[in-house]
C-alpha positions in Angstrom: 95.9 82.5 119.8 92.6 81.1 121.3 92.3 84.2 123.5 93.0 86.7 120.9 90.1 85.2 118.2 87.8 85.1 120.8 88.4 89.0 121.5 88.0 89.5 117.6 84.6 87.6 117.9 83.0 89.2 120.5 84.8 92.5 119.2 82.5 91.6 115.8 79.8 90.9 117.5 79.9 94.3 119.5 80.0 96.5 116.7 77.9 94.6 114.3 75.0 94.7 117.1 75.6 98.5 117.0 75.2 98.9 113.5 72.3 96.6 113.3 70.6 98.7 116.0 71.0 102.0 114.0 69.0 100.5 111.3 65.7 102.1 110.8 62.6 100.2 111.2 62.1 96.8 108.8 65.7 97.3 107.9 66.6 96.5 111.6 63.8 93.6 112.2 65.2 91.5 109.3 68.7 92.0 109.9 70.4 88.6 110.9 71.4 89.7 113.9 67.8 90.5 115.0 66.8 87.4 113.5 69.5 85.0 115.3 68.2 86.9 118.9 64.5 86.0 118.5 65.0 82.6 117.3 67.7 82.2 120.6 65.0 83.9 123.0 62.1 82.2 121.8 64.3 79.2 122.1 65.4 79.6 125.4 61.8 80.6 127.0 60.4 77.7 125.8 62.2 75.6 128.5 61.2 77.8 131.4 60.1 75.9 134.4 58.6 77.5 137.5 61.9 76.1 139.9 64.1 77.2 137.3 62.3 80.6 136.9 62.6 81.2 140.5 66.3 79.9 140.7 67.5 82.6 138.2 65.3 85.9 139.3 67.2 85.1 142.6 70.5 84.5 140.9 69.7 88.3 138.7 68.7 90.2 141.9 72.5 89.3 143.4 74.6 91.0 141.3 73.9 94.2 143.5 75.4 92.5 146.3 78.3 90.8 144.3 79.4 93.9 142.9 79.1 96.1 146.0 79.9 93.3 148.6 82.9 91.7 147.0 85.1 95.1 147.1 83.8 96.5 150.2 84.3 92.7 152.3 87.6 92.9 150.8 88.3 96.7 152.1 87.0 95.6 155.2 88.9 93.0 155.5 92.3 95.0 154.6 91.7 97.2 156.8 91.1 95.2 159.6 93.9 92.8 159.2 96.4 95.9 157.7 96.5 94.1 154.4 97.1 96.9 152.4 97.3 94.6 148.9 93.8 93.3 150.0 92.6 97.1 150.4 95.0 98.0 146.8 93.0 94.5 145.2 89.3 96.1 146.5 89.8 99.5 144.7 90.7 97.6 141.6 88.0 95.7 141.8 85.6 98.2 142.8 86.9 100.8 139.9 86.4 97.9 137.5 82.8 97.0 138.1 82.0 101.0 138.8 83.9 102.5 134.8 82.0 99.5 133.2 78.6 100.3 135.2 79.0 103.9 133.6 80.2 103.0 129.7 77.3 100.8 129.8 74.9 103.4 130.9 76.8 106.0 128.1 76.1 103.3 125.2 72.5 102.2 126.4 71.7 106.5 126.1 73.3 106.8 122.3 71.6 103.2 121.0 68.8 103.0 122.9 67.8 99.4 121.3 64.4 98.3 122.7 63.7 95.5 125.2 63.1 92.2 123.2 59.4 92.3 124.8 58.8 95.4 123.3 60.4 94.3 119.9 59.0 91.0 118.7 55.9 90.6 120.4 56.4 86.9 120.3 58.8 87.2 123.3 57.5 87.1 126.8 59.4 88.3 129.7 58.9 87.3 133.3 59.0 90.4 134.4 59.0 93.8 132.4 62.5 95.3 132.7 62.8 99.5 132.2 65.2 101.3 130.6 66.8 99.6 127.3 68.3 96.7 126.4 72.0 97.1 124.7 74.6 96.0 126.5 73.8 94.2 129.5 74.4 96.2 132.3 74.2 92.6 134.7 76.9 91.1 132.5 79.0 94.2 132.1 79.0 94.9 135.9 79.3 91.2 137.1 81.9 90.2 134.2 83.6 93.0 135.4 83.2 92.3 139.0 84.5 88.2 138.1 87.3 89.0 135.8 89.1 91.9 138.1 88.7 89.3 141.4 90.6 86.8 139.0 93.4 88.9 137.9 93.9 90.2 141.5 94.0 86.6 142.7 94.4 83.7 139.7 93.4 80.8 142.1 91.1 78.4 141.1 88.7 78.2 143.8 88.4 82.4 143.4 88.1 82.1 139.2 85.3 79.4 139.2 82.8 80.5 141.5 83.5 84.2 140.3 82.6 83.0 136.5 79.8 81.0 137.8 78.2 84.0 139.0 78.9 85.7 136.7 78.1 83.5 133.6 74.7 82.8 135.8 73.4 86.0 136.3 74.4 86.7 132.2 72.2 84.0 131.3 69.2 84.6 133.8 68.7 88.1 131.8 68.0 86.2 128.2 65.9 83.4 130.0 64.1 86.3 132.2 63.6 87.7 128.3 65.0 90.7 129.2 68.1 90.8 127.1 69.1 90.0 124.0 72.1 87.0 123.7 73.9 90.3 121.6 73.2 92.5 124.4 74.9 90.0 127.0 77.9 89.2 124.6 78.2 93.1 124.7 78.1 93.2 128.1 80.9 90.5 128.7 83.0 91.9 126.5 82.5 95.2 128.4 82.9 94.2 132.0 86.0 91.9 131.4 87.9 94.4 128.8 87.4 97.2 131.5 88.5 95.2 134.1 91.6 93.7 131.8 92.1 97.8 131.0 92.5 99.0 134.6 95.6 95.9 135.4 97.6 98.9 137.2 95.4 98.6 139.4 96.1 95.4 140.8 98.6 94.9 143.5 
């Protein structure tokens, strides 16, 4: 029951975000959703510290190698020890991170939502990020990357530092103010539903 409200939320909270974005100009800056993400991003770069600014640009720079290291160490690793349910687990894994990595570049084309730099003025980024901002392509890929690993192999010490990551890298991109807290929701819901979609994958 838990599980299944908590897809209906972030289910709401992917569409409403969608809708919200459509908006045309003050129709789209007052809307509560916009609202709840400046207040949350203002809120969040106000405790920025130099150590933990440089602590989370590291930990948003690795989700390249998580999500391309995690599935090629693992077909390595089939492969040389002729584990062919370690090579089977890699693809899975692999296919998961790579579908979301394209649905995400598909929906940031057709919403196109700004940056929140380039959207309330009021928000300062570390660094300015191209392209745009809805969904997060670091939580989509890495959520994806985390939540296939854990379906392939439901042990504990594999599920928490693969959602520590994960959840890490998700949050560096709002304190970085480079995402919205909608645009990483979006992004988790995403990465894990792909992942969840391609089960036949897993061996």
């Amino acid at each position: 029951m838990h599980r299944i409200l908590n897809k209906r939320l972030f289910f709401v909270i992917f569409i409403s975000v969608l809708i919200s974005c459509f908006l045309p100009g003050k129709l789209y800056a007052q809307s509560p959703i916009q609202q709840f993400d400046d207040r949350i991003m203002i809120d969040i770069q106000n405790t920025r510290t130099p150590e933990k600014t440089g602590f989370l640009l590291f930990m948003s720079n690795t989700y390249r190698y998580g999500d391309i290291g995690i599935p090629a160490a693992m077909l390595v690793g089939g492969i040389a020890y002729h584990n062919e349910a370690l090579r089977q687990n890699s693809l899975f894994v692999a296919s998961s991170t790579a579908i979301s990595y394209g649905l995400m570049t598909l929906i940031k084309h057709v919403v196109k939502r700004r940056r929140p730099f380039i959207q309330n003025i009021n928000i300062v980024p570390v660094y300015r990020a191209g392209s745009t901002s809805f969904p997060s392509g670091h939580a989509a890929s890495t959520f994806a990357t985390a939540t296939a690993l854990s379906m392939a192999y439901p042990k504990w010490y594999i599920i928490t530092p693969a959602f520590l990551w994960a959840g890490t890298v998700s949050y560096s991109r709002m304190y970085l103010g480079v995402h919205y807290p909608t645009d990483v929701a979006a992004g988790i819901v995403l990465g894990a539903g792909t992942a969840t979609s391609l089960m036949f994958l897993k061996r």
